[in-house]
DSSP file (Angstrom, degrees, kcal/mol; ACC not computed):
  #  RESIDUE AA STRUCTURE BP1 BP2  ACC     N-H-->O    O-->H-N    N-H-->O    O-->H-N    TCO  KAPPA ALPHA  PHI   PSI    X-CA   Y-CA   Z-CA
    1    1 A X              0   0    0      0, 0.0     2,-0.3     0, 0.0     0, 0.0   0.000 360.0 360.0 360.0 162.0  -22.2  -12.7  -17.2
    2    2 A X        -     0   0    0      1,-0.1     4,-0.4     2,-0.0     3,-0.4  -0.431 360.0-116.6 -89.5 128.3  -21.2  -10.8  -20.4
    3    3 A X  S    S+     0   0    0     -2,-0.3    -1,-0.1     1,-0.2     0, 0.0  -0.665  92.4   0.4 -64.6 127.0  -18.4  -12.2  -22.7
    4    4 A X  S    S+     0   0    0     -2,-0.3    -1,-0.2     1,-0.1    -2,-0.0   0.653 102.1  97.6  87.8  27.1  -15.2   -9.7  -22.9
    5    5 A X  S    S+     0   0    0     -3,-0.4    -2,-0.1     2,-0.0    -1,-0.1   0.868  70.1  87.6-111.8 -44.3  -16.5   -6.7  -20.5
    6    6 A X  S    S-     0   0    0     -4,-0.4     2,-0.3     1,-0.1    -2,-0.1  -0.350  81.5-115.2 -59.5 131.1  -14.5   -8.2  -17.5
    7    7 A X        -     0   0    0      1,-0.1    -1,-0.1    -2,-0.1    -2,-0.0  -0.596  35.4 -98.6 -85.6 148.2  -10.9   -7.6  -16.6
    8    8 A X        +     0   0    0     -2,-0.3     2,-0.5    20,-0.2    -1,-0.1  -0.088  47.4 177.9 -35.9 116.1   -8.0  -10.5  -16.7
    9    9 A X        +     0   0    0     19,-0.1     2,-0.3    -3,-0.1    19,-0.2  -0.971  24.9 123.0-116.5 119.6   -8.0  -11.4  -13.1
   10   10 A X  E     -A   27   0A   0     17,-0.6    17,-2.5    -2,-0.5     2,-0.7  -0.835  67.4 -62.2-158.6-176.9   -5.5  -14.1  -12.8
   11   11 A X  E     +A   26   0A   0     -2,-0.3    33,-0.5    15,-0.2     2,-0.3  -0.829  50.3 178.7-108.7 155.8   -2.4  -14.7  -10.8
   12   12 A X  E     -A   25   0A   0     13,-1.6    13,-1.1    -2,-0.7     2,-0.5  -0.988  27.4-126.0-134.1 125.7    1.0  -12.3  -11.2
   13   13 A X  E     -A   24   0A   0     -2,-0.3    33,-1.2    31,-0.3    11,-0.2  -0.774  16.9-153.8 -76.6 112.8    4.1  -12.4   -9.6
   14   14 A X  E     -Ab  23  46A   0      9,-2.1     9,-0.9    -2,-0.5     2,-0.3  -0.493  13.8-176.0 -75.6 137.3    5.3   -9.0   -7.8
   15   15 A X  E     -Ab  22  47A   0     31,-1.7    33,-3.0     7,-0.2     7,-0.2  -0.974  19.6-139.3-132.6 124.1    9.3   -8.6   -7.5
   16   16 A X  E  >  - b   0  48A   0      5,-1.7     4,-1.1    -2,-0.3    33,-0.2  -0.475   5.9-150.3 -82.5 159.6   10.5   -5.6   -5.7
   17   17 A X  T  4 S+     0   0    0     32,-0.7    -1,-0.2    31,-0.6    32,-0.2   0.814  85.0  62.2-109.0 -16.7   13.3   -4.3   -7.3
   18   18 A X  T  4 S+     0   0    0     31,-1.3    -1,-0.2    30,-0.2    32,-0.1   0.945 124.9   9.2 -64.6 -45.3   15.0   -2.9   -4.5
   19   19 A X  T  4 S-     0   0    0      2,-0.1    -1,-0.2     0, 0.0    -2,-0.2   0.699  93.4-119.3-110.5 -12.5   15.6   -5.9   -2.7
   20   20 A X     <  +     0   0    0     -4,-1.1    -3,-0.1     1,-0.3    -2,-0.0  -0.156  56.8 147.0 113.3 -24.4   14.7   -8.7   -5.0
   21   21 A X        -     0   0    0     -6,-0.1    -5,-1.7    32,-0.1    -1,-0.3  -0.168  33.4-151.0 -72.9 146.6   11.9  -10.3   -2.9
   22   22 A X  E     -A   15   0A   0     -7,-0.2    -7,-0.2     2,-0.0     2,-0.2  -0.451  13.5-178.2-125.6 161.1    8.9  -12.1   -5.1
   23   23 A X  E     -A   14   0A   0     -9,-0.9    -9,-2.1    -2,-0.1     2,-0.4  -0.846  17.8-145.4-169.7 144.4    5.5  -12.3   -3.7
   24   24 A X  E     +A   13   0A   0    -11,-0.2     2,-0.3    -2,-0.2   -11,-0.2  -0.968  33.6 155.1-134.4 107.4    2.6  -14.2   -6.0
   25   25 A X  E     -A   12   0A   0    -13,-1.1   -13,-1.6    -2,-0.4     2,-0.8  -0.975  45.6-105.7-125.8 158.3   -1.4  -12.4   -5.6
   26   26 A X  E     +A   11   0A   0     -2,-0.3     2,-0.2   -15,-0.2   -15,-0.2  -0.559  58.9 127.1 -90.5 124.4   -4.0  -12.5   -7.8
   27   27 A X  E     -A   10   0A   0    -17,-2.5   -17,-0.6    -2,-0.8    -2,-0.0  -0.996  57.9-110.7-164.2 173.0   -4.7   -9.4   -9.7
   28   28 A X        +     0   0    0     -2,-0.2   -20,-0.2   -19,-0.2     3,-0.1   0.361  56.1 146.0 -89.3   2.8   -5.4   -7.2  -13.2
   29   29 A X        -     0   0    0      1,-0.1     2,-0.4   -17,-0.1    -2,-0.1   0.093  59.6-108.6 -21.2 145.5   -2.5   -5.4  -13.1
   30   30 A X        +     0   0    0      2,-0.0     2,-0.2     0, 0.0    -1,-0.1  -0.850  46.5 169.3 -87.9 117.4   -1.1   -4.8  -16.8
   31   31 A X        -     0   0    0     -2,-0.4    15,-0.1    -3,-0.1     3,-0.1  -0.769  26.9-179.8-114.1 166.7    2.4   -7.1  -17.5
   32   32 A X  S    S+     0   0    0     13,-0.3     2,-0.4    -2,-0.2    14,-0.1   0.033  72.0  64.6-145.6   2.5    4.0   -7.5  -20.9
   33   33 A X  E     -C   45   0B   0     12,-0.5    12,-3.5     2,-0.0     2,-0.3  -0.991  64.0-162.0-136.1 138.6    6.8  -10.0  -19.1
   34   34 A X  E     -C   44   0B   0     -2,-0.4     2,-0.4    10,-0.3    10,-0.3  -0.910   4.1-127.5 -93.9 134.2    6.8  -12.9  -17.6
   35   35 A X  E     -C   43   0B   0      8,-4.0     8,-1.4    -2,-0.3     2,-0.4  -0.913   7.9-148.2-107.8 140.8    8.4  -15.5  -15.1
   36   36 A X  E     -C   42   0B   0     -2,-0.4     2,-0.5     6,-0.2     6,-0.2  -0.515  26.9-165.6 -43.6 108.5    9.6  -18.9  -14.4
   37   37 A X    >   -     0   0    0      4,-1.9     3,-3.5    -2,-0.4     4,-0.1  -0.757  33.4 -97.7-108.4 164.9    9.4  -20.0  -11.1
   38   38 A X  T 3  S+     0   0    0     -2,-0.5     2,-0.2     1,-0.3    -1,-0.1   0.769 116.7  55.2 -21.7 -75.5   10.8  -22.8   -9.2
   39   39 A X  T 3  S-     0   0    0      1,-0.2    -1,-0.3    -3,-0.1    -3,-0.0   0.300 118.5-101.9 -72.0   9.8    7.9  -25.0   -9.4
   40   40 A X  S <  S+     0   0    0     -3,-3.5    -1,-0.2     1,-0.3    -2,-0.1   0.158  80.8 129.7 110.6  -6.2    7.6  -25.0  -13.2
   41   41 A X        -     0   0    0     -4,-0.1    -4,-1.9    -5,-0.1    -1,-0.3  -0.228  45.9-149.2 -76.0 173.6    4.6  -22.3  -13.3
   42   42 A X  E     +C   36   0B   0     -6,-0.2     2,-0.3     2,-0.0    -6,-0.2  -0.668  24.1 172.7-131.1  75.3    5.0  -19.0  -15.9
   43   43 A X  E     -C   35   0B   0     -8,-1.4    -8,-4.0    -2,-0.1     2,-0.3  -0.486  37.9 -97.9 -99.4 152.0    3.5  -16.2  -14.7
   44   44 A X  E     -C   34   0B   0    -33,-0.5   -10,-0.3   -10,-0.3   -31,-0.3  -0.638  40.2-126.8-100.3 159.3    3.4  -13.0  -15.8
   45   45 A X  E     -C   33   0B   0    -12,-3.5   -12,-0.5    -2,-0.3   -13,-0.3  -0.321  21.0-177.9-128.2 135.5    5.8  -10.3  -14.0
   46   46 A X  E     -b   14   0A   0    -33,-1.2   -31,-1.7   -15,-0.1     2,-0.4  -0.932  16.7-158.5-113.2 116.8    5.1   -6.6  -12.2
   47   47 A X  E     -b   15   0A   0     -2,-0.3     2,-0.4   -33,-0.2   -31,-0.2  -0.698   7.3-163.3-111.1 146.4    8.1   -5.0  -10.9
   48   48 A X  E     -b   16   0A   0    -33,-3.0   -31,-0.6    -2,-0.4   -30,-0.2  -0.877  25.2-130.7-124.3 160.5    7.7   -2.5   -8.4
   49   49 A X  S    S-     0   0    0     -2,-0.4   -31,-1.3     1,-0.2   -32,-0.7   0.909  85.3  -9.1 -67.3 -63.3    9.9    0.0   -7.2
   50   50 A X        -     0   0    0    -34,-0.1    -1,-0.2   -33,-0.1     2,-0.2  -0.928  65.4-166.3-144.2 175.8    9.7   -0.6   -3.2
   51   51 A X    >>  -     0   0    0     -2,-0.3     4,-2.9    -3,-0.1     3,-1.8  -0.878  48.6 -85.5-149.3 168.4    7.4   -2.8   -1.1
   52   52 A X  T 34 S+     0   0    0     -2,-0.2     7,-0.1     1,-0.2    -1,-0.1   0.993 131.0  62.6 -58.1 -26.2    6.3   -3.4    2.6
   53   53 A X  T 34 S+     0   0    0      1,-0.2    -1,-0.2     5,-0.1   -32,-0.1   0.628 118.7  22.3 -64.5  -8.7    9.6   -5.6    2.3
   54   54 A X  T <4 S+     0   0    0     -3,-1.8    -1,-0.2   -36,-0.0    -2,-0.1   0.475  87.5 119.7-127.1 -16.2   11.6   -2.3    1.7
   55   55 A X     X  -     0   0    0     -4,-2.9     4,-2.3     1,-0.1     5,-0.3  -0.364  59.7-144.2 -53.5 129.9    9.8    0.4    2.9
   56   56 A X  H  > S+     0   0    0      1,-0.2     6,-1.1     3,-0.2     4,-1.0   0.640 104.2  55.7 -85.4  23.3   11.6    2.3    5.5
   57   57 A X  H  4 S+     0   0    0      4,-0.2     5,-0.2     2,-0.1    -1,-0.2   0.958 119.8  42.0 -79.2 -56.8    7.6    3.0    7.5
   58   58 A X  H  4 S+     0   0    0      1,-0.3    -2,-0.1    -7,-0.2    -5,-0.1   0.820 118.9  39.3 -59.4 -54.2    7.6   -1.1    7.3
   59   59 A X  H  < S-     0   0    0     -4,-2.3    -1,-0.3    -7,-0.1    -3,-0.2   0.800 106.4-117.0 -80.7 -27.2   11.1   -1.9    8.2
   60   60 A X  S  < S+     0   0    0     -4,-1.0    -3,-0.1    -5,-0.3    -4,-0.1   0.585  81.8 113.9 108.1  11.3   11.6    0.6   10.9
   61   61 A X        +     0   0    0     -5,-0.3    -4,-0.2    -6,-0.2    -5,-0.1   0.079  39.5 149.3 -96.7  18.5   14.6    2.7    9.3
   62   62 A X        -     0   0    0     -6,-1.1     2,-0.5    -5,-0.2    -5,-0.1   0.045  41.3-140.6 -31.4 145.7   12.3    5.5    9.1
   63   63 A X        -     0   0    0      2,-0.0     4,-0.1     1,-0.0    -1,-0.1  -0.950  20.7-111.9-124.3 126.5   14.3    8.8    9.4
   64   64 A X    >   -     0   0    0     -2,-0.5     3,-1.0     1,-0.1    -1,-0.0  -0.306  10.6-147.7 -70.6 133.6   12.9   11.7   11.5
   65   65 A X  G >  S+     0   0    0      1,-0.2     3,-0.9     2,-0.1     7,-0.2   0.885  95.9  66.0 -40.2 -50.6   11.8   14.9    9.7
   66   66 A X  G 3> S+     0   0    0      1,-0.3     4,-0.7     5,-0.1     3,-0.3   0.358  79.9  80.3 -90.2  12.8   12.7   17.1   12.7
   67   67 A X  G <4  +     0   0    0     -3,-1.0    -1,-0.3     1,-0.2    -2,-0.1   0.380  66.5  94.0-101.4  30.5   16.7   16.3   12.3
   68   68 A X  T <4 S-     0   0    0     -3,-0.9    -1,-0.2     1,-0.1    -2,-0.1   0.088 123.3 -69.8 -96.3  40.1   16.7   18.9    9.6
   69   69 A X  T  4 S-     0   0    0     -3,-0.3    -2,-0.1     1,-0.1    -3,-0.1   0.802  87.1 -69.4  81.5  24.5   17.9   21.7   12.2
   70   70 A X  S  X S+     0   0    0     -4,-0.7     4,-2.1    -5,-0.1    -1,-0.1   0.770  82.3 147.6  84.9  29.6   14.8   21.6   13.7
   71   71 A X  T >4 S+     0   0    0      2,-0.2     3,-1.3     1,-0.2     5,-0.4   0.982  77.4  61.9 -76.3 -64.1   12.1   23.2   11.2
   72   72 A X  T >> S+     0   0    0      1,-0.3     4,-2.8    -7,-0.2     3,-2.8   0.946 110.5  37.6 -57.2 -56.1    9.4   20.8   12.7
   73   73 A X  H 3> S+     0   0    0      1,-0.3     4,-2.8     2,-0.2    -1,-0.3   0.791 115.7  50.6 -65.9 -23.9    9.7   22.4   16.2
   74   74 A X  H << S+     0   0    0     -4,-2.1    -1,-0.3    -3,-1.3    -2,-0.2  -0.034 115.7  50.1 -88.9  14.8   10.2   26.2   14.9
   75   75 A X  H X> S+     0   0    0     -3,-2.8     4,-2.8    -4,-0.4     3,-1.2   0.468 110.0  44.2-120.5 -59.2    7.0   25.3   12.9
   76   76 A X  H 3< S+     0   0    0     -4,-2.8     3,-0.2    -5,-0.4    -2,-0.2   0.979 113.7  54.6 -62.8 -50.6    5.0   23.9   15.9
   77   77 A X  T 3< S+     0   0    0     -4,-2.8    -1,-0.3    -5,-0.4     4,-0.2   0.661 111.2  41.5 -63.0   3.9    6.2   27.1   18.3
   78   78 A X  T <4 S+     0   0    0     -3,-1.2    -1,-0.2     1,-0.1    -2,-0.2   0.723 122.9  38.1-125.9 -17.3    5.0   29.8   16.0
   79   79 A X  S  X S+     0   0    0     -4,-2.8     4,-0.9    -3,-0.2    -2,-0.1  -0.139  84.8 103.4-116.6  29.8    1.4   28.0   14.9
   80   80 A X  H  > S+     0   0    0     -3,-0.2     4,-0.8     2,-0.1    -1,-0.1   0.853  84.7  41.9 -75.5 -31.6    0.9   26.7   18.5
   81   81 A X  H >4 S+     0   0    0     -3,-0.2     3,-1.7    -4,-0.2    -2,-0.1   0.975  98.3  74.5 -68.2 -29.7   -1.8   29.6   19.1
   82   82 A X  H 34 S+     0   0    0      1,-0.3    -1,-0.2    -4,-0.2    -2,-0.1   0.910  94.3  45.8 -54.9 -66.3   -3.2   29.1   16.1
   83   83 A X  H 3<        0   0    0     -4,-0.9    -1,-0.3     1,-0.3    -2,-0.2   0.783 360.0 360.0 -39.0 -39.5   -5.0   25.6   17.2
   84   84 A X    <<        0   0    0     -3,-1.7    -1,-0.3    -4,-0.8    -2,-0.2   0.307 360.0 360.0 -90.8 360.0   -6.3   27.1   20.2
């Protein structure tokens, strides 16, 4: 293989920020910070916004569309012919 043409592929530790939970896969992901973990390793750090650990599709706190006065159902009667 070709010297320097390849991206860093290593391992990085993900930390969601919403809830705090860390999660360690290998990928090329861009960091400029790093962490300590328990076991003495230093890896470098991607913080993400939300995660399956906070999402509400994942966790099941998903919030229905249709409690906004009903718009999904005043949507569905008036383009029901339309499919047909």
């Amino acid at each position: 293989m070709k010297e320097g043409i390849h991206p860093n592929y290593r391992d990085v530790c993900f930390v969601d920020l919403s809830n705090g939970n860390q999660f360690i896969i290998r990928s090329c992901a861009p960091t400029k910070e790093t962490i300590k973990l328990d076991d003495g390793r230093e890896l470098p750090l991607f913080k993400l916004e939300t995660s399956s650990e906070s999402h509400p599709f994942y966790t099941g706190t998903q919030k229905s569309v249709d409690t906004m006065g009903g718009r999904v159902e005043k949507f569905r009667n008036r383009y029901a012919r339309v499919g047909k």
